[in-house]
Each structure stands twice: as C-alpha cells, then as structure tokens.
N, C-alpha and C positions, 0 to 999 in steps of 0.2 A: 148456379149449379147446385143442384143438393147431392145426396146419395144414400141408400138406402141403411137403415139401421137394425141391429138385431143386440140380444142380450148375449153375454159371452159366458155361457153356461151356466153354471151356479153362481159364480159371481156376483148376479144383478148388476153386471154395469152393463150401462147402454152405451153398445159402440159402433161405427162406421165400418160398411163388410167390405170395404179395402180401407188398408191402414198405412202410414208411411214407417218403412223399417231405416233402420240406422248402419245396418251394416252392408253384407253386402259387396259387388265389386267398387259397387260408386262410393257408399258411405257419406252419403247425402253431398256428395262431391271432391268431399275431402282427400279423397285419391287422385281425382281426375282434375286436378288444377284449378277446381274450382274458389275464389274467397269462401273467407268463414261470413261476409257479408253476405255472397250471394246464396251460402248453404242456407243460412238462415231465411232468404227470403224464400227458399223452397218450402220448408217448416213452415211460413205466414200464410205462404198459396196453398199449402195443404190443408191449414185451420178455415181459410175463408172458401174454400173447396167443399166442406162438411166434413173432410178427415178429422176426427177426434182422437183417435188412435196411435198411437206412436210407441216403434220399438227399438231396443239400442242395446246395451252390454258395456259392462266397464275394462273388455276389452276391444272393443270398437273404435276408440276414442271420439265417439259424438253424441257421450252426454251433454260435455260441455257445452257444443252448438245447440242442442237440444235444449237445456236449461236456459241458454239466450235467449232463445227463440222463444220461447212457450210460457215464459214471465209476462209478456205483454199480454197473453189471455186470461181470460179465468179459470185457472187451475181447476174447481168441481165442473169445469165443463170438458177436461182432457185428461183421458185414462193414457197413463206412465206406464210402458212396460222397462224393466231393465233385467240384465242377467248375472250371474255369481259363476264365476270358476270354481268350485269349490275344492275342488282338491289341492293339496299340496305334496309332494315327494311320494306322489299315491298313497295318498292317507286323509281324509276327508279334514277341510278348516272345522277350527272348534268355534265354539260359540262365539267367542272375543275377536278372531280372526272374520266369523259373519259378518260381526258387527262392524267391524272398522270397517271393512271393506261396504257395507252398508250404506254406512254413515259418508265415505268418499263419494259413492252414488249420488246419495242426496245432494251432499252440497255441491256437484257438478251438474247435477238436472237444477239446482235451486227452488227444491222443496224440501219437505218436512215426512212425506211420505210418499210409496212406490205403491203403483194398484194392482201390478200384479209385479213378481218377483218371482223370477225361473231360474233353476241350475239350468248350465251349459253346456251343449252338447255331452249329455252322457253317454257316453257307448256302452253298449252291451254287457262287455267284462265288466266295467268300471262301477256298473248299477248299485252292486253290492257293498263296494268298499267305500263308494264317494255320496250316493244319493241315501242310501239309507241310515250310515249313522249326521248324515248335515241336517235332514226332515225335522229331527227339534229344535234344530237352530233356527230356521226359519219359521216354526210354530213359536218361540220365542219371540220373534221379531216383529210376527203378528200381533201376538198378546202386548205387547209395544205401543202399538198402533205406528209402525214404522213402515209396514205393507199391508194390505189388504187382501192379497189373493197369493198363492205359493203355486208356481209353474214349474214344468221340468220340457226342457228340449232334448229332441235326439240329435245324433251327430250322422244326419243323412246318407252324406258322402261314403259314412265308411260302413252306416245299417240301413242299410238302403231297403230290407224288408221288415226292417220297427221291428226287432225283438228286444231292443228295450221297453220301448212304449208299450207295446203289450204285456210285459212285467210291470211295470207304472201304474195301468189301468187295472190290473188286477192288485194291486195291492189299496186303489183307489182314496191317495194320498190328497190327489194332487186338483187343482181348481181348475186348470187350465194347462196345455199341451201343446205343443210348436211340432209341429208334424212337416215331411218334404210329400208333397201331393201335387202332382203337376202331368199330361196327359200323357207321357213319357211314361210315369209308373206309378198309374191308379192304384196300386196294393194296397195302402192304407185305407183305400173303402169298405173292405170289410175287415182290417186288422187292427184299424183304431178305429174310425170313425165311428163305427157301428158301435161300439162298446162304449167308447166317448159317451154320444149320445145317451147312450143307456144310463149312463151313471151321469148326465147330467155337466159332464167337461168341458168346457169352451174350448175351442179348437180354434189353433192361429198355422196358417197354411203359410209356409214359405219354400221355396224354389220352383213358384210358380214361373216364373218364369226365367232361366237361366240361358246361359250360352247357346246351349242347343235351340232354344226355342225363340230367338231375336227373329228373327226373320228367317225366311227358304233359304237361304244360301246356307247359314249357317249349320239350318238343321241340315241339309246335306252333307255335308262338311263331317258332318257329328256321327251323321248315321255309315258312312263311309269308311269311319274310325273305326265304328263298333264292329262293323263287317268285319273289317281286317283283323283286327283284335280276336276275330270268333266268337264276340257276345252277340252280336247277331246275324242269322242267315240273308241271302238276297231278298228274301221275301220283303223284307222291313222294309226296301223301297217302295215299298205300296204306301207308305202312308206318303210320302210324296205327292203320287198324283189324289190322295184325298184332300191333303192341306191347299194343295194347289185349287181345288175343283170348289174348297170352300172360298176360295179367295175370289177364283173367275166369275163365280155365283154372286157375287157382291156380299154375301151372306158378311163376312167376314173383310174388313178393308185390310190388314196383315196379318202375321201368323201370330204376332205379340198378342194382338186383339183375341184371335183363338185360342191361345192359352190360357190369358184370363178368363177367360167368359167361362174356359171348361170348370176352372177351379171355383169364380164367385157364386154358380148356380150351384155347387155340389151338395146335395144334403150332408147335413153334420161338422160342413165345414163352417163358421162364424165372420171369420175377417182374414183376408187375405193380403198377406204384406208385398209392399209394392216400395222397390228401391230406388230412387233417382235423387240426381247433384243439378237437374235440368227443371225449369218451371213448365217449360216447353211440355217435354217429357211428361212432368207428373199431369197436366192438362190431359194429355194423349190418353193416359190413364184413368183417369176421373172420366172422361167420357165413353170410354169403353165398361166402365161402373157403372153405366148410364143404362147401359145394353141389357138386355133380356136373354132368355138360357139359348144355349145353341140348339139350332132345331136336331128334330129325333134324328133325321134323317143322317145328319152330320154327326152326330154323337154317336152314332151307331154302327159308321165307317171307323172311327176311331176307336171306337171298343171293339170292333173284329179286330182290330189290327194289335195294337197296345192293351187291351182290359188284362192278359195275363201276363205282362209285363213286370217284375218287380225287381231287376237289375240296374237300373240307370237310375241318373241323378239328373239329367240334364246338362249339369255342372261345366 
C-alpha cells in the first residue's frame, strides 16, 4: 500500500498527507485498553503503510510509545512532530524551562532532535502572553539544532473560528500550523488556509474526524444536540439525507470515509492526522488515503449545507 506524499510547507520535509496523531480519544490506544505492545504495533503498521508522519505532545503521554516504536526505523526517513505547553501560572516558560522540558521530549521519543516543534493549543486571549514572549525560546532551540521547524496549534474546541491562527499568520512566525478543518466547519478555508498557503505554512488538519462524524448514527445524535442547544435550526437535518445519498451511491462506503476524503483533497491543507489504538482501523484509514477527491457533485451538497458554518467542532 503506498500513499501519496507532499512538502509541508517551507519546511522541505517530504511527508505522507495522512499522518498518525498520538493523542486524541484513543491515544494510539493507550486509553482504550489497548497494550503499549499492541500501541506500538499500530506505529509499525503505520511506518510499513507509508505514514512517515507522526504526532504527539508531552502531554499526551505517547512519546514514550512513539520513541519505542520509531527506533526500529530510520529516523531521516520519519518527521517527529511533538508539542510544548508553554505557559506556566499564565506566564510564558523561559528558556531553561524550554529547554528541559525539550530535552524530556527527546529522550521519550529517543532522539536527538524534533522536526517540527509546536506550542499547544494557544487560545485566543493567551496569544499574547504565552506564544509571543516563548517564540525565542524556540528560535533558540532551533539555532541548537534541537528542532527543525517551530509550530503553533489552536485550541479548536474553544476558537472554533481561528482567531488566533489568524494572528499567527499575520505575524508569520511560524513554519507550520495545526488547524480543526473538518466538513462540519470549513471556516478555515479561507481564514487560514488561504493565508497559510500564501506565506508558504505547512498545514496539519486535525478533527477531521471526531464524534460527530464516526458514522450516521452518531452524526445524528450530534446534530440533534445542536438543534436543541439552538446552534442549529431544523434545516441542518438536510445534511442527513446528503451523507446518506453519498453512502447509497456507493460513492462513499461510510460517513468516516467522507470525512476524510473532504479534508485529504482540501487545497492548502498538507497532512491530515488520523487517530487510532486499532491496526484494523488505521488499515480502514490508509485505504480511504487511497481514494481520490469527493465528486463535485457531493462536495457541493455539503457546502450548501455546512460551507458557512464556523461553530462546531465535531468534538
């Protein structure tokens, strides 16, 4: 099985446009009961998959399996991503605090160097106090040669329409970006992506695929919620009989299948992280990578419905 490959922005690293993420509800199993033998052999089936890509956080806790796992390969052929909490008592880590906390990354991935290195979930308010005075600690880190690429994530859940990332990208710091893009709420197509792009930013897509979007039951279930809640009118059962009508079409064998496929053909998006503790599962996955873009016609029902969308998380 291959899968296809692209550059992740400035960067110049060549990576796989699905990649396996570390956190997550599964956390490469590590929630879901799974061994740290069998988490690992997810990690093996991902490398012999074509995934090259791999992401994780030193509050995750699966560097550790990740560093197991990814020692049996050859390191210049697997881009590392990990994350930094940076702040402390709302007050941005100083350089020494970076660096330790760096340095723990390393030796639980069991390398020598990170290729790309993101702050974590920055929200909005926090831009100011935690991502802008840390940015030379990580330019430090660089000139190191401790990392190679300086990332910043949003914290979706709670900016759900990227007005951090849109501060990010205009200050155009950063190498690379972890943006929530998923068919639920396209917003970031033209509130980062498009800038992304501009400025040449590797784009890493996560909550493609979350609770709401496992399968029809679920997304029912979800859209049910929102009704009630009053974030959305009855209208929004419409997307219903479209997911459905992509399913009966064969277009689509489940709705998981159509969520990714919306995310991995996106312009401006790079690699799209994809969570699982199942070999099964990440299989399911890698072959829907395999797939080509959702036809117009199907993309075009779903952007009536959701393209001005930018409230939900999926979540």
């Amino acid at each position: 099985m291959s899968i296809r490959r692209t550059t992740l922005g400035r960067t110049g690293l060549d990576v796989s446009v699905m990649g396996l993420g570390g956190g997550g509800p599964s956390r490469l199993g590590t929630r879901t009961g799974r061994t740290i033998d069998e988490s690992r052999s997810v990690v093996h089936a991902a490398v012999d998959a074509g995934i090259n890509i791999f992401d994780t956080s030193e509050s995750y806790g699966t560097e550790t399996v990740l560093g197991a796992a990814l020692k049996d390969f050859d390191r210049d052929e697997i881009v590392v991503c990990t994350k930094l909490h940076g702040g402390i008592e709302g007050r941005a880590k100083n350089l020494e605090e970076v660096e330790a906390t760096l340095d723990k990354s390393l030796a639980n991935l069991q390398t020598d160097y990170v290729d790309v290195y993101m702050m974590h979930a920055i929200g909005a308010k926090r831009y100011d106090a935690i991502a802008v005075p840390l940015f030379p600690s990580l330019q430090k880190m660089k000139e190191k040669g401790k990392i190679r690429a300086i990332g910043i994530t949003e914290c979706f859940n709670a900016d759900r329409g990227h007005t951090m990332l849109q501060r990010a990208l205009a200050d155009d710091w950063y190498d690379v970006v972890m943006v929530g893009f998923n068919l639920l709420n396209p917003s970031a197509r033209e509130r980062v992506l498009a800038k992304a792009s501009e400025r040449n930013v590797g784009v890493l897509d996560m909550f493609a695929v979350r609770r709401a979007l496992r399968d029809v039951a679920a997304l029912t279930l979800y859209l049910q919620e929102r009704i009630a809640a009053g974030e959305l009118d009855d209208s929004a059962r419409a997307l219903l009989d479209v997911v459905q009508a992509g399913i009966d079409s064969g277009e689509c064998a489940t709705l998981g299948e159509m969520a990714y496929r919306y995310c991995l053909h996106e312009k401006g998006i790079d690699c799209v992280l994809s969570g699982t503790g199942s070999v099964e599962h990440l299989r399911e996955n890698m072959a829907t990578a395999q797939k080509g873009p959702l036809s117009s016609g199907l993309l075009g029902a779903l952007e009536e419905i959701t393209g001005g969308w930018d409230h939900l998380s999926a979540q």
